[in-house]
N, C-alpha and C positions, 0 to 999 in steps of 0.2 A: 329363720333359716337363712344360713348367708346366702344359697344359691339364689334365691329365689328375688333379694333386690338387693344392690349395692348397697355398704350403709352410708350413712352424711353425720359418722360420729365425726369427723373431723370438721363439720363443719362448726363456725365458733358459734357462740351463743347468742343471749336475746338481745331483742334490737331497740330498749328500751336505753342502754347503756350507751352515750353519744361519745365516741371519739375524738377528743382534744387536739388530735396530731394532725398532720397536714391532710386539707384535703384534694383528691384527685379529681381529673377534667375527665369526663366522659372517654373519652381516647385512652387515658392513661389504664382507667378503668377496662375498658374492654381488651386492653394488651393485657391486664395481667387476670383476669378470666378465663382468656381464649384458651392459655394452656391448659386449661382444664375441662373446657367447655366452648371445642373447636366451633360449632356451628351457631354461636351467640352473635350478632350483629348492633350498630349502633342504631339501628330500626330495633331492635328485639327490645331492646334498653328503654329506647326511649317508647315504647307500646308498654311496657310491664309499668314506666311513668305514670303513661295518661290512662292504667287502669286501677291507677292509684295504689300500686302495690310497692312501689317506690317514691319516697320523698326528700330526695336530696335539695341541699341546697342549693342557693343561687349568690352567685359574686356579684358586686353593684351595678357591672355592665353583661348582668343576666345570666352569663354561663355558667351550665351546671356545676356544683362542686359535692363530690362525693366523701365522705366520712368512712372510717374502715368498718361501721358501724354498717352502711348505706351495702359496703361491699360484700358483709357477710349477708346480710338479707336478700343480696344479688342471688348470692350463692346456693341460700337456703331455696330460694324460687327453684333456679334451675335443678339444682339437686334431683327436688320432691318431683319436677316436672321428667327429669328423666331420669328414674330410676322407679319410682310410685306414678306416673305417669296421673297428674293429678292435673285437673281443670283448675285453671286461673281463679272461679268464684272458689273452690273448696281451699286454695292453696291462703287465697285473700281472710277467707274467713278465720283459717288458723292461725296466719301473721295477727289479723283483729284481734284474737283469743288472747295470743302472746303479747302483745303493745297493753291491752287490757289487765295483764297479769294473771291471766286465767289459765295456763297451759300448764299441765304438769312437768316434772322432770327436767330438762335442761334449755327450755327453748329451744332454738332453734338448733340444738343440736343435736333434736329429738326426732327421731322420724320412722313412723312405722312401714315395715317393708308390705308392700301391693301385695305379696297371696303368703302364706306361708299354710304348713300341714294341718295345723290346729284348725283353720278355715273351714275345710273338710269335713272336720267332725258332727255326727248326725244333728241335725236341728232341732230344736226344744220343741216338745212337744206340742205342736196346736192343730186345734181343729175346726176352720170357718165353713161357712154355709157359704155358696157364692153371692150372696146379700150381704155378709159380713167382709168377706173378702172385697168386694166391689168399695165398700165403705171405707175399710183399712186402707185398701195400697192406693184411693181415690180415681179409680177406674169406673167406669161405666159396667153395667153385667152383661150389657151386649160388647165389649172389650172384651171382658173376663170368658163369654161364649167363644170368641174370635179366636183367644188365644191357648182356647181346649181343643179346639180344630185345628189350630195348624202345631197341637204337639207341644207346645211349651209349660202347658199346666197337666199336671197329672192329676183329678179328683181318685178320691177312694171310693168302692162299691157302695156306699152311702151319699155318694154327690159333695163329698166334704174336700176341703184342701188344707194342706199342713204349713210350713214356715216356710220352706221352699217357696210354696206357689206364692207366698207372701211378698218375697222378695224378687219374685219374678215378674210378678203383676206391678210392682211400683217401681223395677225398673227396668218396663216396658213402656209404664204409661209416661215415664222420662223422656224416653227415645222417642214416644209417639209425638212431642212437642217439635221433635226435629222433624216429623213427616214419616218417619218410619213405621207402616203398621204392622197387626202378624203376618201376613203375608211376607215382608221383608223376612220379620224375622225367625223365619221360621228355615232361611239360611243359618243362621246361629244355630238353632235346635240341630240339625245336619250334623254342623261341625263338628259340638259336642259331643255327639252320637260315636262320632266316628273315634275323637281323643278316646272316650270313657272306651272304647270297642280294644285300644292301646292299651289303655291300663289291665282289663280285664285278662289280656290275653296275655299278660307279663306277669300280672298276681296269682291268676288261678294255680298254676304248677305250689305253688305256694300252700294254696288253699285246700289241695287235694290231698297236699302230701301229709304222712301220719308223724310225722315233726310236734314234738310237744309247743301247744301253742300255735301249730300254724295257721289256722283262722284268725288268730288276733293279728301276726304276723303279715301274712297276707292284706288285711284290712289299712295298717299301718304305710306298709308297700304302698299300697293303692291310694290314701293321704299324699302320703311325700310325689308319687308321679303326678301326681293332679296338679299339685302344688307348681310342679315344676312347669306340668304342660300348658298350666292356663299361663305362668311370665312367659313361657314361650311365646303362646299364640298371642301374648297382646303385644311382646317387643316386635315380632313381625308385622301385626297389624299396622301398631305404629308406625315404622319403617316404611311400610306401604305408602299411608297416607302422608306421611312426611313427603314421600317421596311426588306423587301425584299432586297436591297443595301448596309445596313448597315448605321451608321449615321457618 
């Protein structure tokens, strides 16, 4: 869905193919990024460096030299990082992928948009015990108790959890590595609450009405805003902490 993330088809491809043509000096480099990617610095450059996501060369009195090769994979970083809003290790792992020749499609000129409608659509059937669950998402059951108290997991009248709570539970116990526990996040459950409380109240007329089809209609509706509200709430998020952390 375009709305929902910028694409990076323009961005060129893999970065397995080494550029013969002249290369550029870090400076040169970042002037002609900046037009595209105002808030990139020669700290930003040289940190994506030493976290090995970049390996430009070096001239014999050491300074870096960059390949047009060096510049698209600049590009492909920041792209995925502001538009998919991807962490450094997921973004490194897919450059590995690519370098590997393991990536489908175009390399780096591939990039899947952060939420689209299809996301939405109901989750494959499963049903854990909270034993099973504890096991799957590598939570603890007193975790998985924590996080049925403060709202984030919904069992069924059988004490059972579905796919949802699957993916809730493992990434929560992500976030618990940062110190966050349910408690924290049971701010998030709120939020949510309140987006889904938007969609519903913009679907239903939909939903009521005697329109051939309007419950599937409506259901659809309610896909595509989701879709939308959750890029919303994460490019604000982002923005936030950009802002309070610095960029």
């Amino acid at each position: 869905m375009s709305q929902a993330a910028t694409s990076a088809s323009a961005t060129p491809t893999t970065p397995q193919v080494r550029s013969t043509g002249k290369k550029k000096t870090i400076g040169a480099v970042l002037k002609e990024v900046k037009v595209e990617f105002p808030d990139v610095t020669l700290s930003k450059i040289r940190f994506l460096e030493s976290e090995g996501l970049l390996c430009p060369s070096r001239s014999s009195s050491g300074y870096r030299r960059y390949s047009q090769a060096d510049i698209d994979r600049l590009r492909y970083i920041l792209t995925v990082q502001r538009d998919n809003y991807l962490p450094l290790k997921v973004i490194k792992e897919q450059l590995d992928e690519i370098d590997a020749g393991n990536a489908a499609g175009d390399g780096l000129a591939s990039v899947t948009p952060l939420v689209t409608a299809d996301q939405f659509r109901q989750a494959a059937v499963v049903s854990l015990s909270r034993e099973e669950l504890a096991e799957r998402s590598g939570c603890s059951e007193q975790f998985i108790t924590e996080l049925v108290r403060a709202g984030l997991l919904t069992p069924d009248t059988m004490g059972m959890f579905d796919g949802d709570d699957l993916l809730v539970s493992e990434t929560a116990a992500k976030l618990s590595e940062f110190g966050l526990d349910a408690r924290h996040l049971k701010t998030v459950r709120t939020a949510a609450t309140r987006e889904a409380d938007l969609v519903t109240l913009a679907a239903n007329p939909m939903r009521k009405s005697r329109a051939a089809g309007g419950q599937q209609k409506a259901v659809e509706m309610g896909r595509e805003m989701t879709a939308l509200l959750v890029t919303l709430h994460g490019t604000l998020v982002k923005r936030q902490v950009n802002s309070e952390l610095g960029k």
